[in-house]
Short mmCIF file of the C-alpha atoms (twelve columns), coordinates in Angstrom:
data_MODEL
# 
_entry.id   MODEL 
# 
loop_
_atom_site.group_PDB 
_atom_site.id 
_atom_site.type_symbol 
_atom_site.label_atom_id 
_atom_site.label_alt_id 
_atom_site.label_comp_id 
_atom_site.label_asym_id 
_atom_site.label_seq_id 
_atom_site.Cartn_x 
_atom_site.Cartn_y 
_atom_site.Cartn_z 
_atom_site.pdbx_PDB_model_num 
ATOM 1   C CA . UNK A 1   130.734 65.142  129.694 1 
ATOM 2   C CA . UNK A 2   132.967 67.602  131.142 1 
ATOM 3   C CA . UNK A 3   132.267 68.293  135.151 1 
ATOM 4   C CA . UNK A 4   133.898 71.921  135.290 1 
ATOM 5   C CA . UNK A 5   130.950 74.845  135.266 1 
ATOM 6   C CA . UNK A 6   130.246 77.008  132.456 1 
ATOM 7   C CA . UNK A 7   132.884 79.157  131.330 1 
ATOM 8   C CA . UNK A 8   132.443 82.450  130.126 1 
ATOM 9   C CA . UNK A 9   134.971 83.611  127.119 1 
ATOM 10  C CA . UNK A 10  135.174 87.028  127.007 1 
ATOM 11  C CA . UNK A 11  137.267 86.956  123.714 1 
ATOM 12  C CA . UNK A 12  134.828 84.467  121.737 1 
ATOM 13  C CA . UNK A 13  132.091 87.187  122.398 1 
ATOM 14  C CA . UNK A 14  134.560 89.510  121.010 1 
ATOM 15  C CA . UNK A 15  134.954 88.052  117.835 1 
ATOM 16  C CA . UNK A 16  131.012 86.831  118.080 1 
ATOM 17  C CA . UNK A 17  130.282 91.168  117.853 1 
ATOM 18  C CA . UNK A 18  132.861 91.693  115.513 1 
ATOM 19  C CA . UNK A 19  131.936 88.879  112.545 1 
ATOM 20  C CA . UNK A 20  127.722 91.032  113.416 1 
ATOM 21  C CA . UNK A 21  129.463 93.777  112.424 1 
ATOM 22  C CA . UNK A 22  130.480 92.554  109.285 1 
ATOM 23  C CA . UNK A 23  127.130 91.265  108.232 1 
ATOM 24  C CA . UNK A 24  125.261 94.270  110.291 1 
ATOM 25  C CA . UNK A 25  123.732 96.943  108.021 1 
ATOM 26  C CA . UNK A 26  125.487 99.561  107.506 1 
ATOM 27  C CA . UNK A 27  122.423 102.311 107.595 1 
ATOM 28  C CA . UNK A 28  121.215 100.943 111.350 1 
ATOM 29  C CA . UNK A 29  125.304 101.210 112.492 1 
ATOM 30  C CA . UNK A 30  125.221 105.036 111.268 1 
ATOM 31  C CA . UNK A 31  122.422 105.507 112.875 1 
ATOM 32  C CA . UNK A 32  123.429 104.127 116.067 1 
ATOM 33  C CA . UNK A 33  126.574 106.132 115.548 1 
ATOM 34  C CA . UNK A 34  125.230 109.302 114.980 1 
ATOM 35  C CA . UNK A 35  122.672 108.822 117.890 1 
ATOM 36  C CA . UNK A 36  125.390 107.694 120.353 1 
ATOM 37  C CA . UNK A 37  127.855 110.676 118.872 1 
ATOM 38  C CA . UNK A 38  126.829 114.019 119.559 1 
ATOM 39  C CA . UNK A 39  129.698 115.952 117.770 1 
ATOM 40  C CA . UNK A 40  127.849 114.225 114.533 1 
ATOM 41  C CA . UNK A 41  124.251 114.733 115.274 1 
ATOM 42  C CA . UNK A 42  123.795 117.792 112.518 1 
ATOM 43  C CA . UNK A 43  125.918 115.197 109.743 1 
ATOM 44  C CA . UNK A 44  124.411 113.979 106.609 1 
ATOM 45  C CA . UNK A 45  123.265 110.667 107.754 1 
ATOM 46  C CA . UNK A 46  124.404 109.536 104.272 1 
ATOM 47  C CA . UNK A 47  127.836 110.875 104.865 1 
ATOM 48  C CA . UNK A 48  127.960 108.908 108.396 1 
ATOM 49  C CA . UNK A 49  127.080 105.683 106.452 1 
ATOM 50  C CA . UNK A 50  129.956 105.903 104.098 1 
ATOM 51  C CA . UNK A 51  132.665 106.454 107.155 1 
ATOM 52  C CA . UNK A 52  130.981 103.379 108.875 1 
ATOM 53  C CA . UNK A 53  131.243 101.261 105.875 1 
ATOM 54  C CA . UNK A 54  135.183 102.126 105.828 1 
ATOM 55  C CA . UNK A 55  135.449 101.557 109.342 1 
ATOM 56  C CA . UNK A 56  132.980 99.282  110.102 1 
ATOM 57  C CA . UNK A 57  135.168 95.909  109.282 1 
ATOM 58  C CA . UNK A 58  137.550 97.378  112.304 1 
ATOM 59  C CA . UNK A 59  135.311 97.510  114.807 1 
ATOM 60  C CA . UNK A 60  134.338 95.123  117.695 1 
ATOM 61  C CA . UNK A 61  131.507 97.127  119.363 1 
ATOM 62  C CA . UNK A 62  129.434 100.488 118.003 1 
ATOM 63  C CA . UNK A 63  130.938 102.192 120.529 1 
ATOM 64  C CA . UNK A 64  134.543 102.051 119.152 1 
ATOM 65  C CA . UNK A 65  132.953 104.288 115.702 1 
ATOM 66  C CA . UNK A 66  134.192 107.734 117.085 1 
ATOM 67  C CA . UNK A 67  137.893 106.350 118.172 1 
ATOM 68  C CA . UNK A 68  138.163 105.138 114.370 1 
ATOM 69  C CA . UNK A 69  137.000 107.642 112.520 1 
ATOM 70  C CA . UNK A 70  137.223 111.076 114.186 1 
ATOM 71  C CA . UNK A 71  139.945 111.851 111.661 1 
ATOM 72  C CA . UNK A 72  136.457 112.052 108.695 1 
ATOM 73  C CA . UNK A 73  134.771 114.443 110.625 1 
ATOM 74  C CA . UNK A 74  137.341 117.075 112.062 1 
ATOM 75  C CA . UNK A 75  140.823 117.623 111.563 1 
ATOM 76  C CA . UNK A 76  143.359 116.896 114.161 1 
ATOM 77  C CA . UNK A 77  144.206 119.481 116.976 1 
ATOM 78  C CA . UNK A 78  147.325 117.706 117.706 1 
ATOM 79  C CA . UNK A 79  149.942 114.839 116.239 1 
ATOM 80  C CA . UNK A 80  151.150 112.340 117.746 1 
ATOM 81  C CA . UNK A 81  155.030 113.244 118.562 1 
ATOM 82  C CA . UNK A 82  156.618 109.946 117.749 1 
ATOM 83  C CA . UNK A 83  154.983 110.013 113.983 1 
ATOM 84  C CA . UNK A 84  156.111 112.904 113.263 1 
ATOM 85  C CA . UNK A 85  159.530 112.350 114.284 1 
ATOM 86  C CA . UNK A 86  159.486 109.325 111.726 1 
ATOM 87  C CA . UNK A 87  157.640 111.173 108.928 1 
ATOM 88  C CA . UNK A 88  158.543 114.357 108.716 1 
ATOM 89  C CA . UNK A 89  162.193 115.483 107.463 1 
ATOM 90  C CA . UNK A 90  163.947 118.111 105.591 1 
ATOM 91  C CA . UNK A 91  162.550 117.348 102.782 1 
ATOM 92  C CA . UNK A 92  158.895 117.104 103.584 1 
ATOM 93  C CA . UNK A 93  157.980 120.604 103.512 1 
ATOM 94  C CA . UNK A 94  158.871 121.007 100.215 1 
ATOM 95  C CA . UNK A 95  157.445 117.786 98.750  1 
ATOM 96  C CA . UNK A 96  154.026 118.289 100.860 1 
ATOM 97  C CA . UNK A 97  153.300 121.807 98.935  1 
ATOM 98  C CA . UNK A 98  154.432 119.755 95.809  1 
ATOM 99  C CA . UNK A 99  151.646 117.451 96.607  1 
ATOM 100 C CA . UNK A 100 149.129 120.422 97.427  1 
ATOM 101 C CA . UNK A 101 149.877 121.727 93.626  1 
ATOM 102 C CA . UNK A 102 148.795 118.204 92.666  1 
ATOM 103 C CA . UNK A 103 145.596 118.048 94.562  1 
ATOM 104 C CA . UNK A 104 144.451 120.837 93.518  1 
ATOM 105 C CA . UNK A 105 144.064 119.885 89.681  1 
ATOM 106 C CA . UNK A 106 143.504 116.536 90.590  1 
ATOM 107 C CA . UNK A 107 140.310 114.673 89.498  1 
ATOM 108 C CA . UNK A 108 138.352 113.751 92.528  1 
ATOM 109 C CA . UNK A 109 135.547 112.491 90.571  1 
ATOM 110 C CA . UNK A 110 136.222 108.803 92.251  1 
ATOM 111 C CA . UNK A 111 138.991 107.358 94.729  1 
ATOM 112 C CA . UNK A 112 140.791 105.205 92.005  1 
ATOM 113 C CA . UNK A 113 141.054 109.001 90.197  1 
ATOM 114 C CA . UNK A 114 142.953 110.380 93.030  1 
ATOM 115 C CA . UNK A 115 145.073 107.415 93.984  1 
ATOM 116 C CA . UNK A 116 145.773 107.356 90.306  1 
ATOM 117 C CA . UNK A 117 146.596 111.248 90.081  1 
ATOM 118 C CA . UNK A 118 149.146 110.938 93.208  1 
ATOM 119 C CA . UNK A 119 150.759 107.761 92.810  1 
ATOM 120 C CA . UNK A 120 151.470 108.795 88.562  1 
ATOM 121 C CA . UNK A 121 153.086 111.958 90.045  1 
ATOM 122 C CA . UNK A 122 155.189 110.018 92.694  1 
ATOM 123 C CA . UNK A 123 155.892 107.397 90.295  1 
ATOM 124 C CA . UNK A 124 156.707 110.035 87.704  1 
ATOM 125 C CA . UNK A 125 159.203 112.432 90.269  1 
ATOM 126 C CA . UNK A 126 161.176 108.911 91.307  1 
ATOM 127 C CA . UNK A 127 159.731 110.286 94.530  1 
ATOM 128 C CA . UNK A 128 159.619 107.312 97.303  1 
ATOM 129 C CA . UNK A 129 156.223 107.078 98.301  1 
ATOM 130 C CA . UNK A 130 156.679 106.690 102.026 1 
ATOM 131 C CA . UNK A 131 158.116 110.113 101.805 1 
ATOM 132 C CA . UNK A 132 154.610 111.198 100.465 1 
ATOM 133 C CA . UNK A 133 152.088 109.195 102.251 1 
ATOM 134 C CA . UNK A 134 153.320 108.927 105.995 1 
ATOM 135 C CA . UNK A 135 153.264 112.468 105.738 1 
ATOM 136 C CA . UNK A 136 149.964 112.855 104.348 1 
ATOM 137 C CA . UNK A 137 148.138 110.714 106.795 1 
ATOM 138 C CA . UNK A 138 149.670 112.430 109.659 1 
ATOM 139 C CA . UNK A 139 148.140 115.508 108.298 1 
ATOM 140 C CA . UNK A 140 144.706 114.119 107.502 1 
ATOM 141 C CA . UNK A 141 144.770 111.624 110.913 1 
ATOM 142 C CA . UNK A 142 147.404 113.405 113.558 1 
ATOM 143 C CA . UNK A 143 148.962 109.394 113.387 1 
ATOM 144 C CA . UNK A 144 149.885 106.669 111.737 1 
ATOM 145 C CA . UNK A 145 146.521 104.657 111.502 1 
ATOM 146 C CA . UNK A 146 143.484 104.916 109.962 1 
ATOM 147 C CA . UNK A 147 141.245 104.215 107.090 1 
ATOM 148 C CA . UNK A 148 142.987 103.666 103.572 1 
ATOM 149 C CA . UNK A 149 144.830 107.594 102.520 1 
ATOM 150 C CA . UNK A 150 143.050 108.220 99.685  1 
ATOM 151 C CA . UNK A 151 139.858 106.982 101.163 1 
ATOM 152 C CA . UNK A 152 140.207 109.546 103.622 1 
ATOM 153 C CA . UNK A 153 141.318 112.479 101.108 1 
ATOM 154 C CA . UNK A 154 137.929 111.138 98.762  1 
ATOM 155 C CA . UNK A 155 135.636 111.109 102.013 1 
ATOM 156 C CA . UNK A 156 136.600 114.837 103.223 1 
ATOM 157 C CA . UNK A 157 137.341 116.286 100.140 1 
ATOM 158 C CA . UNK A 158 140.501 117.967 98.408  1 
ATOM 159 C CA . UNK A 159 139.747 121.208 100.033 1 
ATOM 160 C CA . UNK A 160 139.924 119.818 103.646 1 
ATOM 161 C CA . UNK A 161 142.796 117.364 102.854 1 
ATOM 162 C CA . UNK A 162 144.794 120.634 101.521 1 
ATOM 163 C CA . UNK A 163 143.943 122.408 104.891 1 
ATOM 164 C CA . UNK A 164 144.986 119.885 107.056 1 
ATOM 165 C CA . UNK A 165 148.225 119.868 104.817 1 
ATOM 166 C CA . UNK A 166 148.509 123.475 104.892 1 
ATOM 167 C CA . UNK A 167 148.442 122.824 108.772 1 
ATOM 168 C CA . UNK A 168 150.911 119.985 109.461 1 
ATOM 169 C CA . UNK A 169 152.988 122.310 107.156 1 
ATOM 170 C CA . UNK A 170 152.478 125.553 109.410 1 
ATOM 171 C CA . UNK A 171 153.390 123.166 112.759 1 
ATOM 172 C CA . UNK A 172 156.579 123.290 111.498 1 
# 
């Protein structure tokens, strides 16, 4: 028997929340999401649930939803400086409206169909894929971080992934 008080672990309730969230359903987190979020109040509920289930397995605590996944629901109105200095060379202008071209007759039926569409024409130019994907998840997240890329591009949508290329484009 140890003589020392109770202790209480901070951390261990940490990871206690974050292995609920795992198991938690996804449909009540959504809903606790959109009720705690009012920039998302007007979203399809069944749109909410998909973000949560890509974001969910990140998360500690409800609360952190909007801090993950702000990037599904609007584009960004900034990026961070120190990506972009990484990400974006001479070359990236040119090779980002190449990738626009792509998108556009690219078959978003599923995310494999996408991933498959852009990596065969990366694969296919000799065309390093860092120089295509850093850049494209600054443009869809304003970072480096987030959800999977073409999880992202499936989620919001070729037209909105173009935009937000179109954008990152027109900041330079």
């Amino acid at each position: 028997m140890n003589k020392a008080g109770a202790r209480f672990d901070p951390e261990k309730t940490k990871w206690f929340n974050h292995q609920y969230m795992q198991t938690a359903d996804t449909e009540h987190l959504a809903a606790t999401f959109i009720s705690a979020t009012p920039e998302i109040a007007s979203m399809d509920p069944g749109y909410v649930e998909l973000v949560v289930k890509h974001i969910k397995e990140r998360a500690t605590f409800p609360s952190e939803f909007w801090e993950l996944s702000h990037y599904f629901f609007k584009a960004p109105e900034n990026y961070a400086e120190a990506a972009l200095k990484k990400v974006w060379k001479e070359h990236s202008k040119d090779l980002m409206l190449q990738l626009i071209t792509q998108l556009e007759t690219a078959d978003d039926s599923s995310v494999e169909a996408l991933q498959t569409a852009v990596k065969g024409w990366i694969t296919e130019n000799e065309i390093g894929f860092g120089k295509i994907m850093m850049p494209l998840r600054v443009a869809l997240v304003g970072a480096l971080e987030g959800a999977d890329v073409f999880d992202i591009v499936f989620l919001i949508g070729k037209t909105e992934t173009i935009k937000r290329i179109q954008a990152l484009i027109d900041h330079h």
